[in-house]
C-alpha positions in Angstrom: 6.6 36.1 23.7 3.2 36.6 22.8 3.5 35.0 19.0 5.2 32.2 21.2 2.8 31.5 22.8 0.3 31.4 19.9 2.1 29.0 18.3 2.1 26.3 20.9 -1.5 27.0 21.5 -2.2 26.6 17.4 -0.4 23.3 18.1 -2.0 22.1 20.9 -5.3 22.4 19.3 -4.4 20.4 16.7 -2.9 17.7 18.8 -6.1 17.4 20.1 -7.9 17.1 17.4 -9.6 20.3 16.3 -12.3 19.7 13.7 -10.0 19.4 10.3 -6.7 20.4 12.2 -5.3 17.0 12.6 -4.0 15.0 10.0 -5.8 12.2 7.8 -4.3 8.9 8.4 -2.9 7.5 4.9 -2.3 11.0 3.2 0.6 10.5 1.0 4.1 12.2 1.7 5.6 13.8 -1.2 7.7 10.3 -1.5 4.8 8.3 -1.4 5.1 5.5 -3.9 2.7 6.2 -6.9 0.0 3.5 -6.4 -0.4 4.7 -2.4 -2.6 7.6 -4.0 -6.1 7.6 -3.0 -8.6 6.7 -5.9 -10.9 8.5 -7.6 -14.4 7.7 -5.5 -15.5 9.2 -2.8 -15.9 7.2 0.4 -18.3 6.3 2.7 -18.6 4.7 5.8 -21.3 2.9 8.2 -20.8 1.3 11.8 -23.4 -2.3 11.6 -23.4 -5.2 14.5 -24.2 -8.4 13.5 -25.0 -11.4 15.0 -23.3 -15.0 15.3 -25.9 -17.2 17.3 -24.9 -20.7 19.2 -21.1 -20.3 19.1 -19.0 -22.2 21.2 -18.1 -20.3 24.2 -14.5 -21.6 24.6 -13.4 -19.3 27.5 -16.2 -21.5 29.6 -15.2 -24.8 28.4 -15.3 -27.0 31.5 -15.4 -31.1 32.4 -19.1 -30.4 33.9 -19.7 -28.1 30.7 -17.5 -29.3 27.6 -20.0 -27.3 24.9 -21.4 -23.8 26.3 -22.9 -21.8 23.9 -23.2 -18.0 22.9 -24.0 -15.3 20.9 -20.7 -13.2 19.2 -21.8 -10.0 18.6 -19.4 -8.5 15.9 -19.3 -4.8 15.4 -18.0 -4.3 11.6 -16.9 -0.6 10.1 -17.8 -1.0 6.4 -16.3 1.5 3.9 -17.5 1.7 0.1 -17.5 3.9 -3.0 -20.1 6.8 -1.8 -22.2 9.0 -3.8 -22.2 12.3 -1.5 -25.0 14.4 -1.4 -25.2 18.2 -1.8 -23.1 19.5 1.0 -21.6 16.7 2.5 -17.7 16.1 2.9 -15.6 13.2 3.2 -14.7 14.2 6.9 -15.7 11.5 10.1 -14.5 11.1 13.5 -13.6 7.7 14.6 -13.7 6.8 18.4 -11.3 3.9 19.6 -9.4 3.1 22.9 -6.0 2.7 24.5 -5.0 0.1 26.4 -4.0 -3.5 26.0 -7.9 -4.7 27.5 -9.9 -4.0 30.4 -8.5 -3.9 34.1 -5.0 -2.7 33.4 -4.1 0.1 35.7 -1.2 0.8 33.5 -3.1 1.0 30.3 -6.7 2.2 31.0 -9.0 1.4 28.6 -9.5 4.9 27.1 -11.3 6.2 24.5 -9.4 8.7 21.7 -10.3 10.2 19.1 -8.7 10.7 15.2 -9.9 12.3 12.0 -10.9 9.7 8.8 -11.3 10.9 4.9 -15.0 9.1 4.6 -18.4 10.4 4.7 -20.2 9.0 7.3 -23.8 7.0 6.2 -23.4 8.4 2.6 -25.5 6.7 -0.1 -23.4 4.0 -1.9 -22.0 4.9 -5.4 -24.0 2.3 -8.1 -20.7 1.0 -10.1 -20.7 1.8 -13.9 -19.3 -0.2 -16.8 -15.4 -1.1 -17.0 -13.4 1.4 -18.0 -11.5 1.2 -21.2 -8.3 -0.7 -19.7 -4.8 1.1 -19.6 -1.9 -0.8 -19.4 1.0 0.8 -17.4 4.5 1.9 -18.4 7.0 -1.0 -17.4 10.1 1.0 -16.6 11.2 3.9 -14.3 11.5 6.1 -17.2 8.3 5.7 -18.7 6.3 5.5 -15.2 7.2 8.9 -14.4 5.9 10.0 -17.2 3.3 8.8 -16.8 2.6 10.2 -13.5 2.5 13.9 -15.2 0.5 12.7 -18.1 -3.2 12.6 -17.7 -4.1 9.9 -19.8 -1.7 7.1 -18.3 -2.0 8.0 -15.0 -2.5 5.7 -11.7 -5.8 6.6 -11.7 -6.5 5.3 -14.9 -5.0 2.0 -13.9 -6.8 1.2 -11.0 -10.2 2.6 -12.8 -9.7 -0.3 -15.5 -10.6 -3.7 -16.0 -8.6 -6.8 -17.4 -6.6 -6.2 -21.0 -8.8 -9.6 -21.9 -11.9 -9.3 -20.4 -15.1 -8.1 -22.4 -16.8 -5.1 -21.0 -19.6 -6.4 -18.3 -21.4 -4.9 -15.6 -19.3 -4.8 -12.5 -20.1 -5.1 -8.9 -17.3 -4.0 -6.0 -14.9 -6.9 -4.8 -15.3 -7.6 -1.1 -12.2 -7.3 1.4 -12.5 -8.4 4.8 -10.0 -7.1 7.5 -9.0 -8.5 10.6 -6.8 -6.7 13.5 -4.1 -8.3 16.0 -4.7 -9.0 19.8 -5.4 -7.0 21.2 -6.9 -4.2 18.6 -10.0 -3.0 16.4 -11.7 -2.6 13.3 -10.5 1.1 13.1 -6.7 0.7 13.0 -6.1 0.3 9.6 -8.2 3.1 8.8 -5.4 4.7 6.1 -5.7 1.5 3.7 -9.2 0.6 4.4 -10.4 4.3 3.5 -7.7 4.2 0.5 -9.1 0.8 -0.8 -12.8 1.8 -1.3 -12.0 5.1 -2.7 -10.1 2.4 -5.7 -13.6 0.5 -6.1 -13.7 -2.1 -3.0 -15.9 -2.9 -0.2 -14.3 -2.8 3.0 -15.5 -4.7 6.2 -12.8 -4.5 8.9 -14.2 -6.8 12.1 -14.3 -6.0 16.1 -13.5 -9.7 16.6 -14.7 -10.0 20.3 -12.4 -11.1 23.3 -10.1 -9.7 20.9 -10.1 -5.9 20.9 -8.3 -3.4 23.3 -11.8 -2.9 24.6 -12.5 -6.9 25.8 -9.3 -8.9 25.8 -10.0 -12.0 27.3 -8.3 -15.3 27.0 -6.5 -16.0 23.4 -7.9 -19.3 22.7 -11.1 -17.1 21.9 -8.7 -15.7 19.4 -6.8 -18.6 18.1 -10.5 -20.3 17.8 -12.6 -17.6 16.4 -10.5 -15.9 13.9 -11.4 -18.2 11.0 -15.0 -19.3 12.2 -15.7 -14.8 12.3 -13.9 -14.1 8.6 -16.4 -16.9 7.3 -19.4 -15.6 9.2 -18.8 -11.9 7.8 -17.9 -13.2 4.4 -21.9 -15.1 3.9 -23.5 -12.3 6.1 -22.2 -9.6 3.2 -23.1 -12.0 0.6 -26.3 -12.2 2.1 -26.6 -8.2 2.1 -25.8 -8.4 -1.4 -28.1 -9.7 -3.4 -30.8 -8.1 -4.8 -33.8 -7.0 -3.0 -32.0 -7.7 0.7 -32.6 -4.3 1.9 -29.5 -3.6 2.6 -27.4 -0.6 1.3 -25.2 -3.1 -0.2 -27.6 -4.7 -2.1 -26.7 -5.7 -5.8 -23.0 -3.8 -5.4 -20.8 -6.5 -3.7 -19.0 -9.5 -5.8 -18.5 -11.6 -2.8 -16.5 -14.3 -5.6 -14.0 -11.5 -5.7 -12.9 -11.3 -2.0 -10.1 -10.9 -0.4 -8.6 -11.3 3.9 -6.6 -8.6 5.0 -4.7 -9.7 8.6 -2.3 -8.2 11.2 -0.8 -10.4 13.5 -3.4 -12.5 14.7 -5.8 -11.2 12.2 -2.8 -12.8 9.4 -2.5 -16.3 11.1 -6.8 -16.5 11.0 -6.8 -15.2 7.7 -3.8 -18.0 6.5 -6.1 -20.4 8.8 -9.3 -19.5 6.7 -7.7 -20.2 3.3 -6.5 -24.1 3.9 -3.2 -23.8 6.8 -4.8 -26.2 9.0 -3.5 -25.9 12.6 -1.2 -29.0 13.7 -2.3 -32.0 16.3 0.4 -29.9 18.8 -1.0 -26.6 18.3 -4.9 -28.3 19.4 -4.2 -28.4 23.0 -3.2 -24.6 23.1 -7.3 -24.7 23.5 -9.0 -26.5 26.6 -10.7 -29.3 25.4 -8.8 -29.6 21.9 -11.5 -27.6 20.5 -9.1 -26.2 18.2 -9.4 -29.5 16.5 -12.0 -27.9 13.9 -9.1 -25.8 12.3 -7.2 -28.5 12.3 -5.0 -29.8 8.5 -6.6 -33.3 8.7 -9.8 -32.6 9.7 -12.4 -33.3 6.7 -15.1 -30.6 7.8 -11.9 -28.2 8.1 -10.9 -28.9 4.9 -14.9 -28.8 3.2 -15.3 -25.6 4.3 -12.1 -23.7 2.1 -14.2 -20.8 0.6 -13.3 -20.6 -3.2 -14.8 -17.1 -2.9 -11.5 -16.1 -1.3 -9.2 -15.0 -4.2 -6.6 -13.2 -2.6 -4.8 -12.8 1.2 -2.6 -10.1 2.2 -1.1 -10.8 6.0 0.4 -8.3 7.9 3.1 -9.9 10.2 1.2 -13.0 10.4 1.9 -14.5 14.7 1.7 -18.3 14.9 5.3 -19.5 12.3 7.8 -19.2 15.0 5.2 -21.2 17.4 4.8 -24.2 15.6 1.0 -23.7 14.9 1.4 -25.0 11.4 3.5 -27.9 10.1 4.7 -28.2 6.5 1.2 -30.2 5.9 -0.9 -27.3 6.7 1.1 -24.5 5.3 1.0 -26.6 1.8 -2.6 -26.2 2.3 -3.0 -22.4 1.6 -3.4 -22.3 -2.6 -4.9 -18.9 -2.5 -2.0 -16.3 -3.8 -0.8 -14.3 -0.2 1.2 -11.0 -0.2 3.1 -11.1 3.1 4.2 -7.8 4.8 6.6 -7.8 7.6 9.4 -6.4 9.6 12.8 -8.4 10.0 12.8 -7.4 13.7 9.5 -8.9 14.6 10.2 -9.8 18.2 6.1 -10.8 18.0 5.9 -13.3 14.9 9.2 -13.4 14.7 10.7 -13.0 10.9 13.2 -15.8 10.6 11.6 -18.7 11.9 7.9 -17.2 11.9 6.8 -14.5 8.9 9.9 -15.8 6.3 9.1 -19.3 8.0 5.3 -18.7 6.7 6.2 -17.3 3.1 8.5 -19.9 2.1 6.5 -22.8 3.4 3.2 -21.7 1.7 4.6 -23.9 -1.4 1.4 -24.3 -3.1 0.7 -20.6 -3.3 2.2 -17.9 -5.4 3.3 -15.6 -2.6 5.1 -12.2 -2.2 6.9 -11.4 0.8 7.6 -7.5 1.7 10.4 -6.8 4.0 10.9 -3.4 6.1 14.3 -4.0 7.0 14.9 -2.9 10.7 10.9 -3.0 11.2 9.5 -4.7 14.0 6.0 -6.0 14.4 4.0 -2.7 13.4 3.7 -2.5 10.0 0.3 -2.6 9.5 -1.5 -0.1 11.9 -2.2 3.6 11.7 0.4 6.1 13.2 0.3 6.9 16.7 -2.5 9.1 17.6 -1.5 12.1 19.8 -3.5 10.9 22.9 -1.3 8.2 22.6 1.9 10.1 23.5 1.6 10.1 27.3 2.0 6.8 27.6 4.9 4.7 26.1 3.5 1.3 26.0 0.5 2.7 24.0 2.5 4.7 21.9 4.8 1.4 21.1 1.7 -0.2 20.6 1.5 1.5 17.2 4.7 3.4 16.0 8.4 1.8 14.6 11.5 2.6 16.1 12.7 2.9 13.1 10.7 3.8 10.7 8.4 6.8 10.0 4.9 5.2 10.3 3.5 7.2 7.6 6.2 5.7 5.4 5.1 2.4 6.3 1.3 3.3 5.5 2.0 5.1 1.9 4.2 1.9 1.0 1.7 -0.5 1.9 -1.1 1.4 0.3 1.1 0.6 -3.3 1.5 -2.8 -2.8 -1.6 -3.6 -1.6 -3.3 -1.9 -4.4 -1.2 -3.8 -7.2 -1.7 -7.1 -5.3 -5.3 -6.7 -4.7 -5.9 -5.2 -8.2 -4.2 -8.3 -10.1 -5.9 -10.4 -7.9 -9.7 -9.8 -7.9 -9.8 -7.1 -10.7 -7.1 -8.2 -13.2 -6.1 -4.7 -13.7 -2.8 -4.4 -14.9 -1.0 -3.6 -12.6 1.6 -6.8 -12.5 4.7 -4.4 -13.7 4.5 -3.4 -10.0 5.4 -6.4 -8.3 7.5 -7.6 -11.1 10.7 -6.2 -9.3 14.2 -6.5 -9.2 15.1 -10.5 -7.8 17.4 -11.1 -4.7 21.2 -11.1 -5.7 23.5 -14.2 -4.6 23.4 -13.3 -1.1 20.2 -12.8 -0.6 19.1 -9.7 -0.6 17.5 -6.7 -3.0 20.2 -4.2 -3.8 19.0 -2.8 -6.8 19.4 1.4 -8.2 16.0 2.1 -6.6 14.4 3.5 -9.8 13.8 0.1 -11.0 11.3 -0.6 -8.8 8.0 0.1 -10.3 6.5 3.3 -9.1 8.8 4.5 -6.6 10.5 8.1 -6.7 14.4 7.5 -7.4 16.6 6.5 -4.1 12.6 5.5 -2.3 13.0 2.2 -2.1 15.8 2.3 0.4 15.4 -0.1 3.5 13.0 -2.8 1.7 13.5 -6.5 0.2 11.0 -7.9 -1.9 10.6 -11.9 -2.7 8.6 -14.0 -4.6 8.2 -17.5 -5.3 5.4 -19.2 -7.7 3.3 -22.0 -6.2 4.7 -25.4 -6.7 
C-alpha cells in the first residue's frame, strides 16, 4: 500500500509541474512525422512590450466621440536561434491563464503554469553561411532511409539553402504569430519553440482585448488584428537593422516573413495579406470603422506588405460569416497553408475553412484536414491545471484526437511549407502528396505520403490548388 501510494504522489508532482517532471509541449511521439523533429539550434526566448501610440479606441466609439484615441500596448514572446552560455539549459517556465476573460465566475481568470524547451534571455545565435543544400528522397522507400542515414537526414534539409541559390550571408526569416479570441502569445508554444530551433524568428503577439486575460468587445478584434501584425512586422524591422540596439540587430530578414493564425488570429492574418472585408461585414463595427480593412478601399489595398511571403491559418473564423466575398478572398496572392478540422462548429469547415481555401483563387493554397477534428488544431495540449474544469479543458484538447498528434503533425507541415516558402529549401516532395480520388477524398497506402511512418497518415485529407 505503501509503493501505492508513492506512485500517485510521483504523479501528482508532476501534474503539477515539478521542475523538469512535466512534459515539453511539441516533443515528438515515436509516430511523429519526420519533419515535426526539433532542429538543430538551440533556442531562446525573451518577453518585450511595445508600444502602438494614437490608435483608434473602437470599444469607445460614440456619436459625441466618433475618433477616441489610445495607446495598444502589445506584449510579444520572441523565440530565436540562441547561443547558450556555459551552464545554461534550454528549460523556461511560461505563466498564462485560464478562463475565457475577466469577470467570469465560471472561468476565473487564473494563472497556470507549463514547462517550454528555450533558454530564457540567451544571447542570439549570429547565422553562418548556407549550408551545402541536400535535396530529399522523393519516395517512402528512400525517405526512411534516409532518416537512419546521417548524411540525408531532416536535419540536413532544413539546415540548407535553395538547390539554385549561390551561397550568401543569411539572416533569420521572421514569423509573426497571432492567437484566437480569446487566447495568448504562449499557446502555440510547441511550434513556435520548434520553428526557431530550424533557423526562424518567432514573435507570437498578446493582441489586447483579445487574450483570456482582457477580453473585451470583438470589434477590437475584428479591427485590430491586421493593423497589430503590421505594427509588429516594422517594429522587428526596425530592431533589425544594424546598429539598433536591439538583440535582433543585423539577424532578422523581415522580406522573408511569414503570419501564423488561429481562429481569429487566421482571418487577421488572411485580412493582412489582401482579403478585404466586405461592405456587409463593416457594420459588425460601430461606426463602420471596419471600413479601413475593407476590399475596395484604396489605403486598404496600398498598404499589402510584399514583405509577407508566406501565411499558414489555423482554422481561420470569419468564411461561414460572410466577412469576405469572392472579391476579397481573390485578393490574397500570398501562397496560404490552411489547417483545420472538418468538425469546426467555430469557423465552420464546409461553408467557412474549405469556403476560405477554395475561394483564395489567386493564391497557391494547401488545405490540411483532421477528419473528425473540431476547432483546436492549433493550440498546445491541455495543461494539467486545466483538468478541473471542463470548459477550460475543451478550450484546448480534441475529442477526438490526441493533441500531441495534432502538434507533431503540424510541426511537419509547417516546416515544409514555411521552408519552401521563405528559405527555398527543398523540401516540396513533402507537400507533393497523393491527390483526392473521384469522390473526393485522400485514400491513399499511407506510406506515400512524404515522411510519415507506414499506416500514420490515417484520419487526414490533404488538397491543393495552384493560384489562378
Amino acid at each position: 500500500m505503501k509503493a501505492v501510494s508513492r506512485v500517485v504522489a510521483v504523479a501528482l508532482l508532476m501534474m503539477m509541474g515539478a521542475p523538469h517532471a512535466q512534459e515539453y509541449f511539441g516533443d515528438t511521439r515515436p509516430d511523429a512525422p519526420e519533419l515535426a523533429a526539433r532542429g538543430p539550434a538551440k533556442v531562446g526566448v525573451r518577453t518585450l512590450v511595445i508600444e502602438h501610440r494614437d490608435q483608434l479606441d473602437v470599444l469607445r466609439v460614440t456619436e459625441q466621440a466618433p475618433n477616441p484615441r489610445t495607446t495598444r500596448k502589445l506584449t510579444l514572446e520572441v523565440w530565436y536561434p540562441a547561443a547558450l552560455a556555459n551552464g545554461q539549459v534550454e528549460h523556461t517556465v511560461y505563466t498564462d491563464v485560464l478562463g475565457s476573460g475577466p469577470n467570469d465566475p465560471k472561468r476565473p481568470n487564473t494563472p497556470f503554469q507549463f514547462n517550454g524547451r528555450a533558454a530564457r534571455d540567451a544571447a542570439p545565435l549570429i547565422p553562418v553561411r548556407d549550408a551545402a543544400p541536400f535535396i530529399p528522397a522523393r519516395d517512402a522507400a528512400h525517405a526512411s532511409v534516409a532518416r537512419n542515414n546521417a548524411s540525408t537526414s531532416a536535419a540536413d534539409v532544413l539546415a540548407a539553402g535553395s538547390a539554385s541559390a549561390p551561397a550568401r550571408d543569411v539572416k533569420y526569416p521572421l514569423v509573426i504569430v497571432s492567437h484566437g479570441y480569446p487566447g495568448s502569445r504562449l499557446q502555440m508554444s510547441y511550434l513556435t519553440e520548434n520553428l526557431a530551433s530550424k533557423g526562424y524568428v518567432v514573435v507570437a503577439i498578446d493582441h489586447p482585448e483579445s487574450t483570456r486575460a482582457d477580453k473585451a468587445g470583438f470589434a477590437s478584434t475584428l479591427l485590430n488584428r491586421r493593423l497589430d501584425d503590421l505594427f509588429v512586422l516594422d517594429t522587428v524591422a526596425a530592431w533589425a537593422k544594424p546598429g539598433s540596439g536591439n538583440f535582433l540587430a543585423g539577424l532578422v530578414d523581415v522580406d522573408r516573413t511569414a503570419l501564423v493564425g488561429y481562429s481569429m488570429g487566421g482571418y487577421g492574418a488572411l485580412n493582412t495579406v489582401g482579403a478585404g472585408v466586405s461592405a456587409a461585414a463593416v457594420a459588425f463595427v460601430p461606426g463602420g470603422k471596419l471600413a479601413v480593412n475593407q476590399q475596395g478601399n484604396t489605403q486598404y489595398a496600398q498598404q499589402r506588405d510584399a514583405r509577407i511571403k508566406a501565411v499558414v491559418a489555423f482554422a481561420p473564423w470569419g468564411g461561414a460569416h460572410k466577412v469576405w466575398d469572392a472579391d476579397g478572398l481573390a485578393g490574397v496572392r500570398t501562397p496560404v497553408l490552411f489547417i483545420s478540422g472538418d468538425q469546426d462548429d467555430v469557423a465552420g469547415y464546409q461553408d467557412g475553412v474549405k469556403r476560405l481555401f477554395e475561394g483564395t483563387v489567386n493564391a497557391d493554397r494547401y488545405l490540411l484536414t483532421y477528419v473528425g477534428g473540431r476547432h483546436n488544431s492549433a493550440p498546445n495540449p491541455p495543461s494539467p491545471a486545466m483538468w478541473s474544469n471542463p470548459d477550460d479543458f475543451q478550450s484546448y484538447s480534441e475529442p477526438v484526437w490526441d493533441s500531441r498528434r495534432i502538434n507533431n503533425i503540424n510541426q511537419h507541415f509547417v516546416t515544409a511549407f514555411l521552408g519552401v516558402q521563405l528559405k527555398q529549401q527543398p523540401l516540396q516532395g513533402y507537400l507533393d502528396l497523393p491527390p483526392l480520388t473521384a469522390d473526393g477524398t485522400i485514400k491513399p497506402d499511407p506510406g506515400l505520403w512524404q515522411g510519415f511512418p507506414k499506416r500514420a497518415a490515417l484520419g487526414l485529407e490533404w488538397r491543393h490548388l495552384p493560384a489562378r
